[in-house]
C-alpha positions as CSV (number, residue, x, y, z in Angstrom):
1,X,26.8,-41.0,21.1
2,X,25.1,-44.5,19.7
3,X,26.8,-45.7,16.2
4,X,24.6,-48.5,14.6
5,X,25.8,-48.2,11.1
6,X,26.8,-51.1,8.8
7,X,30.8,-51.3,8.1
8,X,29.6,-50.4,4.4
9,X,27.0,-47.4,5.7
10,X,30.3,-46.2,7.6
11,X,33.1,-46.5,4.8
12,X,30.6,-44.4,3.0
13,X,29.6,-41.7,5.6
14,X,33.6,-42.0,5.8
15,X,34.3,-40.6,2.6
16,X,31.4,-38.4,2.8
17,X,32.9,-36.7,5.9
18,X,36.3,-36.3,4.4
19,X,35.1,-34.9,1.3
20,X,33.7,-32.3,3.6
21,X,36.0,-31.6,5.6
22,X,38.3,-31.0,2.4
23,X,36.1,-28.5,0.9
24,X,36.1,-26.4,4.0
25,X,40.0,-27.1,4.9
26,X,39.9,-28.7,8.1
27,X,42.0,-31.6,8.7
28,X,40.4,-35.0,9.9
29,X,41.4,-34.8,13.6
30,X,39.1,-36.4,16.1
31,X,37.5,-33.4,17.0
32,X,37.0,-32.1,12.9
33,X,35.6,-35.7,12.2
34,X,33.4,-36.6,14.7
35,X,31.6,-33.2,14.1
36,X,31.8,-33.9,10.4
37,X,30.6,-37.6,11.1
38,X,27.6,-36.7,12.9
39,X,26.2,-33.6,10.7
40,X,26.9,-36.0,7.8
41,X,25.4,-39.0,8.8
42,X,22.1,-36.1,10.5
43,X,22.5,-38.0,13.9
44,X,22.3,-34.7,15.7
45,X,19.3,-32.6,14.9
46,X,20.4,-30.0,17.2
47,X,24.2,-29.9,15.9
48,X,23.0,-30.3,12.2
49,X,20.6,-27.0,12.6
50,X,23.9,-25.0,13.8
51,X,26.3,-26.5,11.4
52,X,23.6,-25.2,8.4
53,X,23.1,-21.9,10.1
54,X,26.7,-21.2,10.3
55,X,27.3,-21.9,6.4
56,X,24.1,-20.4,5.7
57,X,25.8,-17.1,7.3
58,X,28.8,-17.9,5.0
59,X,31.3,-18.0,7.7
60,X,33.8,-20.4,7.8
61,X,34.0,-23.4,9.5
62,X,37.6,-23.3,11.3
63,X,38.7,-25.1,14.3
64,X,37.4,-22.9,16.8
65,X,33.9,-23.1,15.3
66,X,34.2,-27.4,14.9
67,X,35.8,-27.5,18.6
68,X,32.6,-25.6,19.7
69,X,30.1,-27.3,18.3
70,X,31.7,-30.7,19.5
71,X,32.1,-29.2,23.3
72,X,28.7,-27.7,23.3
73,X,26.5,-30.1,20.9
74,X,28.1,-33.2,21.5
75,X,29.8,-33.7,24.3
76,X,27.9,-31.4,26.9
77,X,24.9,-32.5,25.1
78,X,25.4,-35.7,25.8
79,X,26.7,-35.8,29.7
80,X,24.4,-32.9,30.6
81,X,21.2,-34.8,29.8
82,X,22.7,-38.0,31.0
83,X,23.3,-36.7,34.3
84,X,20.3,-34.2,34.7
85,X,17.8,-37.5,34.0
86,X,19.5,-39.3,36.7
87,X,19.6,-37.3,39.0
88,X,16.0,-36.4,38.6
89,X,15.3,-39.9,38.6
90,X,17.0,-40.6,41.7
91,X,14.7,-37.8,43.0
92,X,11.4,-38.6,41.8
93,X,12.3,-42.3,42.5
94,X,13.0,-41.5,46.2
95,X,9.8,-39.5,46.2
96,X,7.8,-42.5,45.0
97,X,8.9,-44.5,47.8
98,X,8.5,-42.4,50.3
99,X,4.9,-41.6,49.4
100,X,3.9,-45.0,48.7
101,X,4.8,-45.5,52.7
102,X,2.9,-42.5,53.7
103,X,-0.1,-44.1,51.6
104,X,0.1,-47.6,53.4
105,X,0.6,-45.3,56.8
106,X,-2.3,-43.7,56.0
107,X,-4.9,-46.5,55.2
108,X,-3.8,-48.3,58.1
109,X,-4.3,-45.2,60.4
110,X,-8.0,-44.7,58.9
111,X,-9.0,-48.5,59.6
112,X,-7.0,-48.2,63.6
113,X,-9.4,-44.5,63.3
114,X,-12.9,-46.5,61.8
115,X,-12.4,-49.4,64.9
116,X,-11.7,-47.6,67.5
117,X,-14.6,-44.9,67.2
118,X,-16.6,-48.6,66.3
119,X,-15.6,-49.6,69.8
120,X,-16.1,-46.4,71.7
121,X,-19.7,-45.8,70.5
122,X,-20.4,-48.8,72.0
123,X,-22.2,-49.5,75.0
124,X,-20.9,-49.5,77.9
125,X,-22.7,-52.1,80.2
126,X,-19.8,-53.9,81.9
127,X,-16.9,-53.3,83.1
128,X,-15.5,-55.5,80.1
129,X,-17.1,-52.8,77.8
130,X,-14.7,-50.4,79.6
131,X,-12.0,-52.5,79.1
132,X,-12.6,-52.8,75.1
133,X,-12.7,-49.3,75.0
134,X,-9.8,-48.4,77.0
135,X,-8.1,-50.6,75.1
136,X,-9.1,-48.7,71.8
137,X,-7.7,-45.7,72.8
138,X,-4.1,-47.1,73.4
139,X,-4.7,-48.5,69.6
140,X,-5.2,-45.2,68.7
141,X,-2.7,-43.8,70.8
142,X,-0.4,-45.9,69.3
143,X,-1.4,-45.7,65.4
144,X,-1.5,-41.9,66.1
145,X,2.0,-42.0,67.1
146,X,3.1,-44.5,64.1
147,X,1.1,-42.1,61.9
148,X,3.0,-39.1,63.2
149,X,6.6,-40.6,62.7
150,X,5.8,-41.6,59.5
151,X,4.3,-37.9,58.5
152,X,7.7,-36.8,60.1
153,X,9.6,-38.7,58.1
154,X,7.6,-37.7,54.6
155,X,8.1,-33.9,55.8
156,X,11.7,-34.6,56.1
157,X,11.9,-36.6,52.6
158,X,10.1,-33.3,51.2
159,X,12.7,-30.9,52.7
160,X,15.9,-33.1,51.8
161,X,13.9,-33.1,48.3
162,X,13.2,-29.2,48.2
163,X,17.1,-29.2,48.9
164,X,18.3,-31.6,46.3
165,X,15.9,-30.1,43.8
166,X,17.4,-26.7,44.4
167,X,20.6,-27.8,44.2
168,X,19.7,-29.5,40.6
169,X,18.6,-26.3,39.7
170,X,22.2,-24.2,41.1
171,X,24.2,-26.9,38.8
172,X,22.0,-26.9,36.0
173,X,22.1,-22.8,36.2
174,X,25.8,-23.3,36.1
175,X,26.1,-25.9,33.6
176,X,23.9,-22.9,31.2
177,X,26.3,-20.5,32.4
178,X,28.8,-22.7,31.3
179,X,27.4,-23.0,27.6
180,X,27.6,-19.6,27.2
181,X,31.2,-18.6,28.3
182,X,34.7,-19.4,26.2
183,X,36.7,-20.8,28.5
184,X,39.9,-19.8,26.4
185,X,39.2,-16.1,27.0
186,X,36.8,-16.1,29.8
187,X,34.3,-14.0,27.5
188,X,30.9,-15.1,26.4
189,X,30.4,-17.1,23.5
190,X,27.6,-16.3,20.7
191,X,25.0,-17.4,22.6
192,X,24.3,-15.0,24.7
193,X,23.9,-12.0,21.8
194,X,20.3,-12.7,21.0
195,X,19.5,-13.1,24.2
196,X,20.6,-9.7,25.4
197,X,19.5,-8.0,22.7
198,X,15.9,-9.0,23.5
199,X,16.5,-8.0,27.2
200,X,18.1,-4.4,26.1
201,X,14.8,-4.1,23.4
202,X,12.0,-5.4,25.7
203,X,12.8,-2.5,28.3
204,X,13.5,-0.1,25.5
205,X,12.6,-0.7,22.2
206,X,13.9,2.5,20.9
207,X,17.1,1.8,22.3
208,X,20.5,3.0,20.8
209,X,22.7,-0.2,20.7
210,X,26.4,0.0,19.1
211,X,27.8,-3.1,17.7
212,X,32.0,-3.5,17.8
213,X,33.5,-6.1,15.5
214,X,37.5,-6.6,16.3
215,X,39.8,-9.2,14.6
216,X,43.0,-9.5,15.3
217,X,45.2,-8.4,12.4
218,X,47.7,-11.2,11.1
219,X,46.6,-13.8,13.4
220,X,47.5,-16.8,11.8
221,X,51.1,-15.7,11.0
222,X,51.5,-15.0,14.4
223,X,49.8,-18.5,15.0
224,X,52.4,-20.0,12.5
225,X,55.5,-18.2,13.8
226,X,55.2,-18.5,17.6
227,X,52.7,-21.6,17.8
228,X,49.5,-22.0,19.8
229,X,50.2,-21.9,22.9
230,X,51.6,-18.5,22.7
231,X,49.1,-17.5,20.5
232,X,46.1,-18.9,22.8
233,X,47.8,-16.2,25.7
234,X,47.7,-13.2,23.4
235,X,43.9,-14.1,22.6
236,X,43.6,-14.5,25.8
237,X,45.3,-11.1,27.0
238,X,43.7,-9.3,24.1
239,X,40.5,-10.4,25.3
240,X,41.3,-9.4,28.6
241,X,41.7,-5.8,27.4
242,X,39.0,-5.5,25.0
243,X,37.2,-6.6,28.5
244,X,38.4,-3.6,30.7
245,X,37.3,-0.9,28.2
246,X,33.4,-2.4,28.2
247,X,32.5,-4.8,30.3
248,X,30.8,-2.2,32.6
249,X,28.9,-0.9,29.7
250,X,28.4,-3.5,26.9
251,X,29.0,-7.0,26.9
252,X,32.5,-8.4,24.6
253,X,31.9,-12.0,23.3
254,X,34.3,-14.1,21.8
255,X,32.7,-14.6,18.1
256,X,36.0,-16.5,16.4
257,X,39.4,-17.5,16.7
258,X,40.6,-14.3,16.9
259,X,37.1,-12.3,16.3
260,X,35.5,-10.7,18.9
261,X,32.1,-8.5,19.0
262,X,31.2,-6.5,21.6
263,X,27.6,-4.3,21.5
264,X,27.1,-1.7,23.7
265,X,23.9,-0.5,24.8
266,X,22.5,3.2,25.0
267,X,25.2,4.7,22.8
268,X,25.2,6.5,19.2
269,X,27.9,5.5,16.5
270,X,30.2,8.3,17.6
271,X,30.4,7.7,21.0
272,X,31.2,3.7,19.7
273,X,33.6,5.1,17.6
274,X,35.7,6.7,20.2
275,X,35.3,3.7,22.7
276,X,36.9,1.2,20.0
277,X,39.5,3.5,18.9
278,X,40.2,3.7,22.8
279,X,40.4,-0.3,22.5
280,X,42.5,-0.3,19.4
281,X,44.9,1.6,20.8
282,X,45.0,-0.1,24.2
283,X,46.0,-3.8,22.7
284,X,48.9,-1.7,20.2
285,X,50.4,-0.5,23.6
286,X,50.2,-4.0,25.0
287,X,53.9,-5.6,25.3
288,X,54.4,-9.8,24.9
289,X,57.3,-11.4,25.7
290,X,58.3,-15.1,25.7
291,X,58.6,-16.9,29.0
292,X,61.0,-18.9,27.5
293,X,63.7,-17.4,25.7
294,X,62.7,-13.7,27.5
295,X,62.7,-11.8,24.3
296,X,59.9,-9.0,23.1
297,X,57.4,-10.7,20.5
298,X,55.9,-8.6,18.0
299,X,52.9,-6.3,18.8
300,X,49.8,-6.9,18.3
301,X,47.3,-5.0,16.1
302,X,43.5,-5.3,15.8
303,X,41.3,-4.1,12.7
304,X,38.0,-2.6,13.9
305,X,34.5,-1.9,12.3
306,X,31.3,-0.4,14.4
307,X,27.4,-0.1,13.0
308,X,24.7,0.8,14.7
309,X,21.3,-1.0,15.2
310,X,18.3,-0.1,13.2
311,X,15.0,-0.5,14.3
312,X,12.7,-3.8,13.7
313,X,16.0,-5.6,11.9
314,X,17.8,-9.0,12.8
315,X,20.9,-10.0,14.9
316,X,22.4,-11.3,11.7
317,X,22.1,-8.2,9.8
318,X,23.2,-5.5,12.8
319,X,26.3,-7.8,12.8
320,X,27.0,-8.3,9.4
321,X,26.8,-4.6,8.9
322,X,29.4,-4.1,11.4
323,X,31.5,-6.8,10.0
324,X,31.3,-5.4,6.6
325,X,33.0,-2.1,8.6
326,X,35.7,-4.5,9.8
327,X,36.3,-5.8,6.4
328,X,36.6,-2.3,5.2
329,X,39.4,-1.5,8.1
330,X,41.4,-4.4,7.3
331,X,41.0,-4.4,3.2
332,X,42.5,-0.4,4.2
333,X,45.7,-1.2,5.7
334,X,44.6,-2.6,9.5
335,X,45.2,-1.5,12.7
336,X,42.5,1.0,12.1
337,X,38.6,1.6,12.9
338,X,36.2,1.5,10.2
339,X,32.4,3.1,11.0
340,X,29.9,2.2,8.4
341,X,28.9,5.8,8.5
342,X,32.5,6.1,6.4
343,X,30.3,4.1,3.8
344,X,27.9,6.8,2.7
């Protein structure tokens, strides 16, 4: 991240920034304003087109959201590209070399090639003749060998290459892996929803695809009364259940702070119905109890909603339907799940 701004251009992006994050109730911690900073002062294209996209949506910006977009579109940003360039610099640099040798090898072998067939076509009248062409051949002998180490060491230049490059490509493949997975709950992040839901269309396109939305009910209180930390292991533990009921079938991803979506592919509303009420009453059994002071914290309850997907329409919409669902289940007393077949 490159700051050029003036103190005054600053003071007023400043205010700018805190005005923002006023109006959307985040407080001005490092992570809230750098995010703020940068969409204000449109210094990130990609982070600016996310931060729009998000509001666009009319979702809230919380903490979780700001502390995503500064992991993924600043700070990976950032390092990722850094390193990636260098180390294909390093590569392409190395290759440079080596075949800039291999080109001086090679001139040198064709002039050692052009003299010595020179000398051998010549006559042979004496037995000095003989000599000068004896001695051609060892030239050639020799370049031949010079040439041959020097091929040997391009072929082992490519194959240390071949091996670095694919290498390059494992990290990079893991750094993208990376992007997509919350490392709070060990779930996937947004990212990955669009992308599946071409994968499950492309083979299919008629295909039945569920969509789960699951929130979990009084969050913040629980947040309030019992502090992160604790609340950061029930996320994590509720996540870990919503994962045993569908990972084999669907794909859970971590949407919120507490908001989870999971969409599940080749199945009809009713059969999504029974598989969150299956998940709803899995995380009310679930016990939690302080490692400190030992004692039983409340339970835990989730609201849920379900839709399913319609033909030829967006991500956005397949999702909102099912969050409209969830909306329902919570506006209805919680704890319950809400099909938006229950709507008509």
């Amino acid at each position: 991240m490159k700051y050029h701004e003036s103190t005054a251009q600053a003071n007023e992006i400043m205010q700018q920034v805190m005005m923002f994050l006023s109006h959307h109730g985040l407080a001005a911690n490092p992570i809230n304003y750098t995010v703020g900073y940068e969409f204000i002062a449109a210094k990130n294209a990609i982070l600016c087109q996310a931060v729009k996209g998000h509001l666009d949506q009319q979702k809230a910006l919380d903490n979780f959201v700001m502390e995503s977009f500064y992991s993924d579109l600043i700070l990976k940003q950032d390092d990722l590209q850094e390193q990636i360039v260098d180390k294909f610099d390093g590569l392409l640099d190395g290759m440079s070399e080596q075949s800039s040798l291999s080109k001086v090898s090679i001139e040198g072998y064709v002039d050692h090639l052009n003299q010595g067939i020179i000398a051998l076509n010549g006559p042979s009248a004496n037995a000095q003749d003989l000599a000068n062409k004896d001695q051609a051949i060892k030239q050639l002998l020799g370049a031949t060998q010079i040439m041959k180490r020097n091929q040997q060491k391009l072929q082992q230049r490519l194959i240390e290459t071949c091996a670095a490059t694919e290498h390059l490509r494992m990290e990079i493949d893991e750094l993208n892996k990376q992007r997509t997975i919350d490392t709070l709950t060990g779930l996937s992040n947004s990212r990955v929803l669009q992308g599946q839901m071409d994968i499950w269309l492309q083979q299919y396109p008629q295909r039945k695809i569920a969509a789960i939305a699951i929130d979990i009910d009084h969050f913040k209180r629980f947040n309030d009364n019992y502090g992160q930390l604790v609340g950061d292991v029930v996320l994590s533990k509720v996540a870990r259940k919503i994962r045993h009921y569908v990972e084999q079938s669907g794909l859970p991803v971590r949407t919120g702070g507490e908001e989870f979506l999971v969409l599940l592919p080749d199945i009809d509303l009713h059969t999504a119905n029974e598989v969150a009420e299956q998940v709803r009453k899995g995380v009310e059994k679930m016990k939690f109890v302080s490692s400190r002071s030992k004692r039983s914290l409340p339970s835990v309850t989730i609201s849920i909603g379900t839709a399913s997907y319609r033909d030829s329409e967006q991500l956005t919409q397949f999702v909102a339907r099912a969050d409209n669902a969830l909306a329902q289940a919570k506006s209805t007393g919680r704890n319950k799940v809400f099909s938006e077949m229950m709507f008509s």
